[in-house]
BAROGU-420552 format. One record per residue (C-alpha): x, y, z; residue number from 1. Coordinates in pm, 1 decimal, decimal comma. Last residue first. Layout:
[[X Y Z] NUM]
...
END
This chain:
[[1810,8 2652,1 466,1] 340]
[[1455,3 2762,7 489,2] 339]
[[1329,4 2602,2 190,2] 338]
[[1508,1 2270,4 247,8] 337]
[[1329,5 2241,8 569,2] 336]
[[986,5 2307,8 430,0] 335]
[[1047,3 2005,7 208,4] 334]
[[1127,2 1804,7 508,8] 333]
[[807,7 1903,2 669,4] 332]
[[629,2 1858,8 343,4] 331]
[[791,7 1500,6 302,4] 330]
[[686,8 1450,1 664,5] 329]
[[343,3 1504,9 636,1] 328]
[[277,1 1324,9 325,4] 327]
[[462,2 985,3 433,2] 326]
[[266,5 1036,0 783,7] 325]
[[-102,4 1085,4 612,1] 324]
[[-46,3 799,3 371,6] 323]
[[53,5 542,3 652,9] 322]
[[-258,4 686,7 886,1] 321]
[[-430,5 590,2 594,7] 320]
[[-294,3 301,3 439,4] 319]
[[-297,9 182,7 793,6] 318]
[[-65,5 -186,5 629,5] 317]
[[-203,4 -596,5 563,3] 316]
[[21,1 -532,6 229,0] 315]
[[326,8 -605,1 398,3] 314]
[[571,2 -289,2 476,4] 313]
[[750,9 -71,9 255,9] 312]
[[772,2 296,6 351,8] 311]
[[832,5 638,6 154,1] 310]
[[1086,4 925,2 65,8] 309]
[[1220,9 1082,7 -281,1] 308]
[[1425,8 1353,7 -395,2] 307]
[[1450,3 1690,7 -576,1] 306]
[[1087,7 1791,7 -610,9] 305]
[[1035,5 2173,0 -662,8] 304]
[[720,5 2313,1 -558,3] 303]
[[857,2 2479,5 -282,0] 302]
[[1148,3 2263,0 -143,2] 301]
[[1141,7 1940,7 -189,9] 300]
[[945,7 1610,2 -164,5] 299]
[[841,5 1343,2 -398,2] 298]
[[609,2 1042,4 -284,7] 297]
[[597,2 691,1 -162,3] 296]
[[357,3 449,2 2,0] 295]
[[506,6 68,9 -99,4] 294]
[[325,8 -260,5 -39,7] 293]
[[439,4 -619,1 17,6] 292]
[[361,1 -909,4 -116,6] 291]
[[475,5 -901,8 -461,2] 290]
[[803,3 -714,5 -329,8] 289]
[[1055,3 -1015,8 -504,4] 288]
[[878,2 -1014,1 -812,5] 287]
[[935,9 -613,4 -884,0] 286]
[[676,1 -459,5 -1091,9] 285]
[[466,0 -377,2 -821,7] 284]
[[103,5 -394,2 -847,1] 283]
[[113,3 -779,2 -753,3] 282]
[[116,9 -666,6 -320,8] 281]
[[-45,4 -293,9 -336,1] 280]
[[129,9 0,6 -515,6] 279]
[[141,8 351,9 -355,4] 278]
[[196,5 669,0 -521,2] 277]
[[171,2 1004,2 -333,7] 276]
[[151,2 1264,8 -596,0] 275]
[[199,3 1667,5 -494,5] 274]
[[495,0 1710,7 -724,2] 273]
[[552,7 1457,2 -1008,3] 272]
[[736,9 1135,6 -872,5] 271]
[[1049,1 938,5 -1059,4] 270]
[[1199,9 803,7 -743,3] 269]
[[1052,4 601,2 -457,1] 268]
[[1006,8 249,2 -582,8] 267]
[[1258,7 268,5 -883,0] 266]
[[1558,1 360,6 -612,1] 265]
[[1469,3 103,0 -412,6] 264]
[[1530,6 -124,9 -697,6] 263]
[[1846,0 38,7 -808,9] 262]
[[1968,7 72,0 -426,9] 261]
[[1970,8 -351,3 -439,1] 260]
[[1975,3 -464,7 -20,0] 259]
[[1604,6 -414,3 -17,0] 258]
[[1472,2 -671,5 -251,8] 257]
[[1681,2 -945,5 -98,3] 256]
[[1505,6 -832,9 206,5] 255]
[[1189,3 -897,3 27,6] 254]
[[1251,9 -1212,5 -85,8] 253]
[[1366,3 -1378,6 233,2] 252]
[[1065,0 -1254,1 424,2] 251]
[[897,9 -1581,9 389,2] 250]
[[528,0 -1759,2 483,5] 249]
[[343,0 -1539,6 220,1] 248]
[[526,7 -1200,6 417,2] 247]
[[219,0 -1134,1 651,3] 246]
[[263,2 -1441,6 746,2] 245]
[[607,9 -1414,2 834,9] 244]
[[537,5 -1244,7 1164,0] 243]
[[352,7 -926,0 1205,4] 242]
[[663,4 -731,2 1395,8] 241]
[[932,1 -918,4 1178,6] 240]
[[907,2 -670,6 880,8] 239]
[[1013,1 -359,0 1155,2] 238]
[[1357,3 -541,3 1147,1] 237]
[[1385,0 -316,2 854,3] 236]
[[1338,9 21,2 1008,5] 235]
[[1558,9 239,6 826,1] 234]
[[1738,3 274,4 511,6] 233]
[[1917,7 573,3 375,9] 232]
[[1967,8 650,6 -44,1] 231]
[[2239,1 813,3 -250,1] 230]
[[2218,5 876,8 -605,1] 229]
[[2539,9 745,9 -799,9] 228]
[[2824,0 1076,2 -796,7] 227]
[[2758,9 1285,3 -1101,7] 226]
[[2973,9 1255,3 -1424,2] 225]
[[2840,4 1558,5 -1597,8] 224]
[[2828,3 1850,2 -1318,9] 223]
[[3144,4 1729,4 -1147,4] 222]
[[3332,9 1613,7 -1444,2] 221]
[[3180,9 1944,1 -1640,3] 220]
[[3334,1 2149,2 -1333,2] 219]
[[3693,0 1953,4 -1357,7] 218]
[[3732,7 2019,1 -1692,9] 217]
[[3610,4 2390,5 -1676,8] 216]
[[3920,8 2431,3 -1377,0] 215]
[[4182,6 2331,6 -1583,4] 214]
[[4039,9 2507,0 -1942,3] 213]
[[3985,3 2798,6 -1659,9] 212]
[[4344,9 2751,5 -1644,4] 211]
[[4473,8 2720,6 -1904,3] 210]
[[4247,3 3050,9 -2082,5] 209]
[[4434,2 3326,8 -1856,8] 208]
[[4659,2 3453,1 -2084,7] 207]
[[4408,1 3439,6 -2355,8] 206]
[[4110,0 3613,4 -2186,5] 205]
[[3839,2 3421,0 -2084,1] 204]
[[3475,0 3436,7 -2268,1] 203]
[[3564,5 3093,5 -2434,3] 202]
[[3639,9 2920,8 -2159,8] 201]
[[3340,9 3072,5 -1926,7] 200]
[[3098,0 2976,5 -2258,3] 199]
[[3204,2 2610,6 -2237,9] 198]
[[3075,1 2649,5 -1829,7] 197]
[[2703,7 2809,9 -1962,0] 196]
[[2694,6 2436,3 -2218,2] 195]
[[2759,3 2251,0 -1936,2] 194]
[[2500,5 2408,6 -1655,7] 193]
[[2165,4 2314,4 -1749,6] 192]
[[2141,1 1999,5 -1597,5] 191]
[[2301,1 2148,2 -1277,5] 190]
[[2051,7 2376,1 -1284,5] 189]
[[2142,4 2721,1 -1247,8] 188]
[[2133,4 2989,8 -922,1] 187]
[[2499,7 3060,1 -915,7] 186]
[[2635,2 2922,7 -1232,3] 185]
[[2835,2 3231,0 -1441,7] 184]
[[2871,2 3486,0 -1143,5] 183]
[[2984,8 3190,6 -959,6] 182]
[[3253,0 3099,8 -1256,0] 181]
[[3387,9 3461,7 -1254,3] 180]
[[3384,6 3522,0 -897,4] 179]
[[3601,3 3215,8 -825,4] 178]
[[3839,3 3249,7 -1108,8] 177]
[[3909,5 3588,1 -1031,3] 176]
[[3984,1 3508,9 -625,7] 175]
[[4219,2 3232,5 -793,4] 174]
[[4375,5 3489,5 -995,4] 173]
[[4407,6 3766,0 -692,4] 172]
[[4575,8 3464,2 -516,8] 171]
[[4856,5 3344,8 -760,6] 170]
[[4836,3 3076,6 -970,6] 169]
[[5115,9 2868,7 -1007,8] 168]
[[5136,8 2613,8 -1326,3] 167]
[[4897,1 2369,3 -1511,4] 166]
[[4696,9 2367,3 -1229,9] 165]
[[4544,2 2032,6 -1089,6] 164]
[[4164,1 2040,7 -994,4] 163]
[[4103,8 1855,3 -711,6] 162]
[[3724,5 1780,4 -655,3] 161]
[[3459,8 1835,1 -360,9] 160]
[[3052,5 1777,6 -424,8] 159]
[[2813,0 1909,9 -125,9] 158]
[[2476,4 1869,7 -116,8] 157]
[[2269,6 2127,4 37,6] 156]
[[1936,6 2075,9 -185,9] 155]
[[2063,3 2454,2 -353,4] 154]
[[2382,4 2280,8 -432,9] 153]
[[2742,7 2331,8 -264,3] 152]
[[3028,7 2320,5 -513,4] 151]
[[3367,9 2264,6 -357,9] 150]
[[3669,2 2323,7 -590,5] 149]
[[3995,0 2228,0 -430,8] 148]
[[4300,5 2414,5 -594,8] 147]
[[4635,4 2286,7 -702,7] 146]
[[4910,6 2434,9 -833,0] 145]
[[5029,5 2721,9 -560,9] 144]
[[4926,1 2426,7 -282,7] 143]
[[4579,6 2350,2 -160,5] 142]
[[4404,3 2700,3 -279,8] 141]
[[4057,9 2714,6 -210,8] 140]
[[3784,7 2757,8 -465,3] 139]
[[3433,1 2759,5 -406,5] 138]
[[3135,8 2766,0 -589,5] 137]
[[2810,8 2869,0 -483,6] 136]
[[2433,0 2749,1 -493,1] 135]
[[2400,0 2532,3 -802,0] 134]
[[2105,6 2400,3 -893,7] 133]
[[1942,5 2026,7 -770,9] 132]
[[1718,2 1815,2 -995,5] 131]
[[1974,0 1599,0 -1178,8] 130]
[[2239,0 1615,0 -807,0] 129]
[[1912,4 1381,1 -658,9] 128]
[[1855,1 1527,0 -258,5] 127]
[[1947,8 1192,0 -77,5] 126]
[[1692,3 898,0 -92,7] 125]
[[1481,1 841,6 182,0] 124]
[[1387,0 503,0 244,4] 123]
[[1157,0 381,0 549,5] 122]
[[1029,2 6,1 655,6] 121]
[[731,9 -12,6 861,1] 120]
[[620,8 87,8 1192,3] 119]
[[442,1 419,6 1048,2] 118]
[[626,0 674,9 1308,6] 117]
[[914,7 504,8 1392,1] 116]
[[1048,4 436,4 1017,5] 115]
[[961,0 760,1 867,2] 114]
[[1127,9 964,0 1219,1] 113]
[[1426,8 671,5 1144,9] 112]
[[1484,1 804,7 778,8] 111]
[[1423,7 1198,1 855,1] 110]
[[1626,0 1146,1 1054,7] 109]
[[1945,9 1022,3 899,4] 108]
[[1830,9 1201,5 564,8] 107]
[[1813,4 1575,9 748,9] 106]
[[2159,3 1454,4 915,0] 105]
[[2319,1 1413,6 579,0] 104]
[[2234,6 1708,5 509,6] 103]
[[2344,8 1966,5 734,5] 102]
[[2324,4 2032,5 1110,6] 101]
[[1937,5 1973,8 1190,9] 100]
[[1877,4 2161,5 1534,9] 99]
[[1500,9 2036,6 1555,1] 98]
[[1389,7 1752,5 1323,1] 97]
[[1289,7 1492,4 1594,1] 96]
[[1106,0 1775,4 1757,0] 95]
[[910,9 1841,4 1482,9] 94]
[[814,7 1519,6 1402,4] 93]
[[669,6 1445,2 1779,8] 92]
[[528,6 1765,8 1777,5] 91]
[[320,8 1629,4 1494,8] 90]
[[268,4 1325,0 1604,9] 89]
[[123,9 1417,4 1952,0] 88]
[[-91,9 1693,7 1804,1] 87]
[[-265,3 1383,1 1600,8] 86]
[[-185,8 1331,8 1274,8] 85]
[[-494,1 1395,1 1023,4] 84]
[[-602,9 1039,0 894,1] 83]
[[-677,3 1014,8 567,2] 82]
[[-964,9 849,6 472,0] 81]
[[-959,2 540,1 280,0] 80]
[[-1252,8 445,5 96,6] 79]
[[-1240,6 529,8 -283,9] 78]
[[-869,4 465,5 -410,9] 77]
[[-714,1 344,1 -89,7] 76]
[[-1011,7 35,0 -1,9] 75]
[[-1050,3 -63,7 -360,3] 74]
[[-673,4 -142,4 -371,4] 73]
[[-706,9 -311,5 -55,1] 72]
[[-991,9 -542,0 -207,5] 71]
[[-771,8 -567,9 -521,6] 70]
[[-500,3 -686,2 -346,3] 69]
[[-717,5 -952,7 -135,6] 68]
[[-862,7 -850,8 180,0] 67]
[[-924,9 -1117,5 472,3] 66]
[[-1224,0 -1381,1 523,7] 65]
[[-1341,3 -1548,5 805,9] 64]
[[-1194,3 -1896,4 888,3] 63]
[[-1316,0 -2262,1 905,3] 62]
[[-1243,4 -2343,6 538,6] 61]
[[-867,3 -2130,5 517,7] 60]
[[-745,2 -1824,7 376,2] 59]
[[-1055,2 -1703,2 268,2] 58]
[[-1116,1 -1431,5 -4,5] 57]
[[-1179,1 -1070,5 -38,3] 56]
[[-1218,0 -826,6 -311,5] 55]
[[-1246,9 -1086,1 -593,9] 54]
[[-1548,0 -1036,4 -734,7] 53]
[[-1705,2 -1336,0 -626,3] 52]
[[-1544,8 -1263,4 -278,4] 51]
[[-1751,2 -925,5 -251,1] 50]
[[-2050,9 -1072,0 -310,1] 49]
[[-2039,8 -1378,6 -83,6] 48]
[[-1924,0 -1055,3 174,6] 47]
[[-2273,6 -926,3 116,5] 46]
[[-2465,9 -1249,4 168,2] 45]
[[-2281,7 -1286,4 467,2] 44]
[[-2347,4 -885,5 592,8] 43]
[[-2737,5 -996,7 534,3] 42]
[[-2713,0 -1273,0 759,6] 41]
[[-2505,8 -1043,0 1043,1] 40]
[[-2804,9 -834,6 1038,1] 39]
[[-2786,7 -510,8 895,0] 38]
[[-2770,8 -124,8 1063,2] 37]
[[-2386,8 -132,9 979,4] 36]
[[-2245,9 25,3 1277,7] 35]
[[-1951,5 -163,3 1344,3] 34]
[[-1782,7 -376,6 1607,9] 33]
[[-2095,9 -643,9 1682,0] 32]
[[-2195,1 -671,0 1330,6] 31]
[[-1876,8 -698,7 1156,8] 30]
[[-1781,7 -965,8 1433,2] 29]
[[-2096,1 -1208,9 1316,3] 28]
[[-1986,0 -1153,4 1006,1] 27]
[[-1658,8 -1284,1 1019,2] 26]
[[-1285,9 -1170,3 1001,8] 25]
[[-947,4 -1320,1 983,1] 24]
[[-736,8 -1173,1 1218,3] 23]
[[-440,8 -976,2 1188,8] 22]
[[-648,4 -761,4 1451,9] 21]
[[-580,8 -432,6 1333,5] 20]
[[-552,0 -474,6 937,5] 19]
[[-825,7 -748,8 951,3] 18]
[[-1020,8 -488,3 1146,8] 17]
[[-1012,9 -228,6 932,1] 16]
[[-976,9 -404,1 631,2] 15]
[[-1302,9 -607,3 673,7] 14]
[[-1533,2 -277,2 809,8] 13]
[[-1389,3 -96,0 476,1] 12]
[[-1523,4 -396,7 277,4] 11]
[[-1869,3 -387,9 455,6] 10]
[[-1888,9 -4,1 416,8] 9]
[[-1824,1 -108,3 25,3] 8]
[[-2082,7 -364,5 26,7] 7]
[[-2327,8 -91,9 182,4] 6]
[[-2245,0 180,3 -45,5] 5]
[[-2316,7 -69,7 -379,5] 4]
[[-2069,9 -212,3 -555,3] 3]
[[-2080,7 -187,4 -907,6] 2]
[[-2068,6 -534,6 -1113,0] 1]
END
């Protein structure tokens, strides 16, 4: 059965408030806090509706009625509109973000600006090494056998290994080595980079082939054998602010959920540019998050996604204003990336 645009501006009317008030809610409230030019008898006969098709139900015989899953999932997909952040929250973002000293500070805040601004759980996962390029090379000499190789990505990550020479290189060598392999990966995917470092071996000459053999190991380790992603967590005692209700009586679950990095790592990775996801209560595929919800998307520099952000919080969430602060942020974050 189709919904009509009343029942729907009835459903929107039930989220609203249930989402504000934690309430249960009745018709006789829908009438007095909405416009909906209908008498409370009619909005009854309208919410009968939407709990025979399973948009809302009632938690107890006394009580109004509150969204299901599918009532919220109704509510993002054709109802919600997104809230534009006020002036307030947008100064407020940039001026969490001002004088940003590398990356790991980007994460940190970004992270607790996520987590402050929507109330709710945050994850940001590091800039991922598989979508990042290579920005320069560096070699410095540690001893006259050993060299540290530093690459720095275009995301700003930074990846450090020995490499171990098979006998002393002299300066004007190492200064070689250096130009030759950044002339070679500057500006290339990581993911594309193996096959252009077997070509630096076999384009060396012979008295020098040890050790770029040396320093190609190393480079393929670093490029091949990537570090696990990284993610930052913020906000969790944010769960307790509706009580455990909002949780189906237990948050035990769902902080079990957030101590595994592979989990969180599913909720907010894997996202084509420009898509916010978010997944409502049975939606996700994880048991333990069943009653929560996740808002998620991609951000990067440009077009280019190289990481992850969103919130978890229970599935009585602002979708809207949640949506509109999860967007604005990655693209601030994104923009951040770009400049630096």
């Amino acid at each position: 059965m189709s919904l009509d645009d009343r029942k729907l501006e009835v459903l929107r009317a039930i989220v609203e408030d249930y989402v504000k008030t934690r309430e249960p809610v009745g018709s006789k409230a829908l009438v007095e806090r909405h416009q909906l030019g209908v008498s409370s008898a009619t909005v009854r006969n309208d919410m009968a509706v939407l709990e025979e098709e399973g948009y809302i139900r009632q938690p107890h015989t006394s009580a109004g009625r509150v969204p299901t899953d599918a009532g919220y999932r109704l509510f993002v997909d054709r109802l919600t509109r997104i809230k534009p952040l006020s002036p307030a929250e947008r100064r407020a973002i940039e001026r969490f973000m001002v004088g940003v000293v590398d990356l790991d500070d980007v994460v940190h805040r970004t992270v607790r600006l996520l987590a402050t601004l929507t109330r709710q759980v945050a994850v940001v996962q590091y800039p991922s090494l598989s979508r990042s390029a290579v920005r320069h090379l560096e070699l410095v000499p540690i001893s006259t056998t050993r060299l540290m190789l530093v690459m720095i990505t275009d995301t700003g990550r930074v990846e450090q290994r020995l490499v171990e020479m098979p006998a002393p290189v002299p300066e004007g060598d190492v200064w070689d080595l250096r130009r030759r392999v950044n002339e070679k990966l500057a500006g290339q995917k990581l993911a594309d980079a193996p096959p252009l470092v077997e070509k630096l071996v076999e384009e060396c000459a012979p008295e020098r082939r040890g050790d770029m053999v040396c320093l190609a190991t190393v480079l393929l380790e670093t490029l091949v054998e990537r570090s696990e992603e990284r993610l930052a967590l913020a906000g969790t005692a944010n769960l307790t602010r509706g009580g455990v209700l909002d949780f189906q009586g237990t948050l035990r679950p769902v902080l079990e959920a957030l101590e595994e990095e592979v989990i969180l790592l599913k909720l907010i990775g894997d996202l084509e540019p420009s898509t916010t996801r978010v997944l409502i209560g049975d939606e996700n595929e994880i048991d333990n998050l069943r009653s929560a919800s996740v808002v998620s998307t991609g951000y990067g520099p440009g077009a280019t996604i190289v990481g992850g952000l969103g919130v978890l919080g229970p599935t009585r969430m602002d979708y809207p204003g949640t949506i509109a602060t999860v967007r604005a942020v990655a693209r601030y974050v994104g923009d951040l990336l770009a400049q630096n």
